[in-house]
N, C-alpha and C positions, 0 to 999 in steps of 0.2 A: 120809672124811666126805662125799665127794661122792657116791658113792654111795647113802649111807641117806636123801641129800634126796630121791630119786624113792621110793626104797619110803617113805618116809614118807608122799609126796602122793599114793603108792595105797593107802596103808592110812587116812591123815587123808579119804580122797574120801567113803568112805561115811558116813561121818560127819557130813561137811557135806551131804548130800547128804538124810541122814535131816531132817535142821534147814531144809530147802528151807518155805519159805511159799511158798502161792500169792498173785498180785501182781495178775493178772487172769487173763482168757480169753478167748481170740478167738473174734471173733461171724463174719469172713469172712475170706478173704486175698481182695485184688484182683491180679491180674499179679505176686503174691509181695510185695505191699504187707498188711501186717495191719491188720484193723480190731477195736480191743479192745467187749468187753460193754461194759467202763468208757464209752467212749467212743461208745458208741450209747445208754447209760443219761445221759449227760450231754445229749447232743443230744434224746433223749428231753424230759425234764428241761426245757429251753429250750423244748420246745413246747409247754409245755404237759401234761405228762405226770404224773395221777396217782401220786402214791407208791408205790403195791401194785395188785394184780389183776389183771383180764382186761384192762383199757384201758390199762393200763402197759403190759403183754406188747405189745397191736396198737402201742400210741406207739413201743415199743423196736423194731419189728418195719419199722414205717413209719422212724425214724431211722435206722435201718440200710439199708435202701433209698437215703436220703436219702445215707449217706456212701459208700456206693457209688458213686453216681450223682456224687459232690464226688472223688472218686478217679479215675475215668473220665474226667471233664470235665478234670479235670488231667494225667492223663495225654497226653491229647490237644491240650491249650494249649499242653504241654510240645516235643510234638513237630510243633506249629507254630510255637512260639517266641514265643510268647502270654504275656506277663508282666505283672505289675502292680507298680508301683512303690512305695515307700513316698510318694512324694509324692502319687500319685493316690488312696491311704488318705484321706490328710492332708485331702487335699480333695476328697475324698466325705463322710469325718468334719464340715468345717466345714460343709459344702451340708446334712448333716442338721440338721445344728443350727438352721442359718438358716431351713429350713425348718419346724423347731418352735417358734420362736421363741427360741432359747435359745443359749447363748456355748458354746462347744467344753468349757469346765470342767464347766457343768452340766448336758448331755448325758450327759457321761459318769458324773457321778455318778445321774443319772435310771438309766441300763441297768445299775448296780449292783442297784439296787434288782430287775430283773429277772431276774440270776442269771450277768451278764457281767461280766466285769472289765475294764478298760481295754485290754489287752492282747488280751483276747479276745473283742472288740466291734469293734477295728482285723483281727484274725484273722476274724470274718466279714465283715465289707466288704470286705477283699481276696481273702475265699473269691468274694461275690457279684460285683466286678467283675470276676475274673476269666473266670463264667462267662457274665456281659454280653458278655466280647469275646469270650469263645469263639463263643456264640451266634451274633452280628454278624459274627462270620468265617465260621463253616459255614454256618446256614440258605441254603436256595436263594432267592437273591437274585430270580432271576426271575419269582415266585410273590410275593413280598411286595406285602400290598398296603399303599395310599396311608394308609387311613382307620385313624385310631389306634386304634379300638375292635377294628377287623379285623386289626390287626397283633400287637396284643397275643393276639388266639387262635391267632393262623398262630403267633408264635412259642414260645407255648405246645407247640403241636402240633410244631413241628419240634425242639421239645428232644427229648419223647419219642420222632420218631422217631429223632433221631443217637445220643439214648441208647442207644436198641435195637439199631442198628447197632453202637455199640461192643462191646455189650455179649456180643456174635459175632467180636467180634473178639479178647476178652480171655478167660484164664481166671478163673474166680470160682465161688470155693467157699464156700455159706453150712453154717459150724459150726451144731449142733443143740446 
């Protein structure tokens, strides 16, 4: 008996194998991290992104840039040791509220309306803080200037340059 259980699960393989769906496809791998189509058509999506066309494609095209660049930055949090807690979610969550005027419940039902879920409104604040403190950690501090107009395009400018430095430093393969 114990023997016709393997030939069985080599003769049942093709079988299953004919029955395979496909589930997605990957748009990049970062450092052997995958980044699904799904998953740039959603961020897509979020931005604003036409349903069909030419301006889908550049949305999908710019989104995927986008998670690269959220892969990277996390990579590199990671191996500074760069973390965000669910308490400092919690309360970035209530400061937007407060800053819209509005209670932590109907914040959250407001960003439904926009195509977030609760779960995935707390998953980007903690995608954003954490690339606040990445930023605060790397940018070259000696360069920053005072004036808040001018800090905001220095650090602008020094994402993309640490982005671009990482991005020499990681492999990254965009799927066609």
């Amino acid at each position: 008996m114990r023997a016709l259980l393997p030939l069985f699960l080599v003769l049942a393989a093709p079988a299953a194998l004919a029955q395979a769906v496909l589930v997605d496809r990957l748009a990049a791998v970062v450092d052997a991290h995958p980044i699904t189509r799904s998953a740039a058509d959603a961020r897509a999506t979020l931005l604003g992104a036409p349903p069909s066309g030419e301006a889908r494609d550049k949305a999908r095209a710019e989104a995927l840039t986008s998670l690269i660049d959220d892969w990277l930055i996390h990579l590199d949090a990671e191996r500074r040791g760069l973390t965000v807690t669910p308490e400092e979610v919690e309360h970035a969550l209530a400061e937007v509220a407060e800053q819209n005027h509005l209670t932590v419940s109907a914040l959250l039902t407001e960003v439904t309306r926009h195509g977030f879920t609760s779960d995935g409104y707390r998953v980007e604040l903690k995608r954003q803080l954490l690339e606040f403190k990445w930023l605060n950690t790397t940018a070259d501090r000696a360069s920053r200037p005072s004036d808040p107009e001018a800090l905001m395009t220095f650090m602008a400018s020094e994402r993309v340059r640490l982005l671009a430095a990482l991005r020499q430093q990681v492999a990254i393969e965009v799927k066609r």
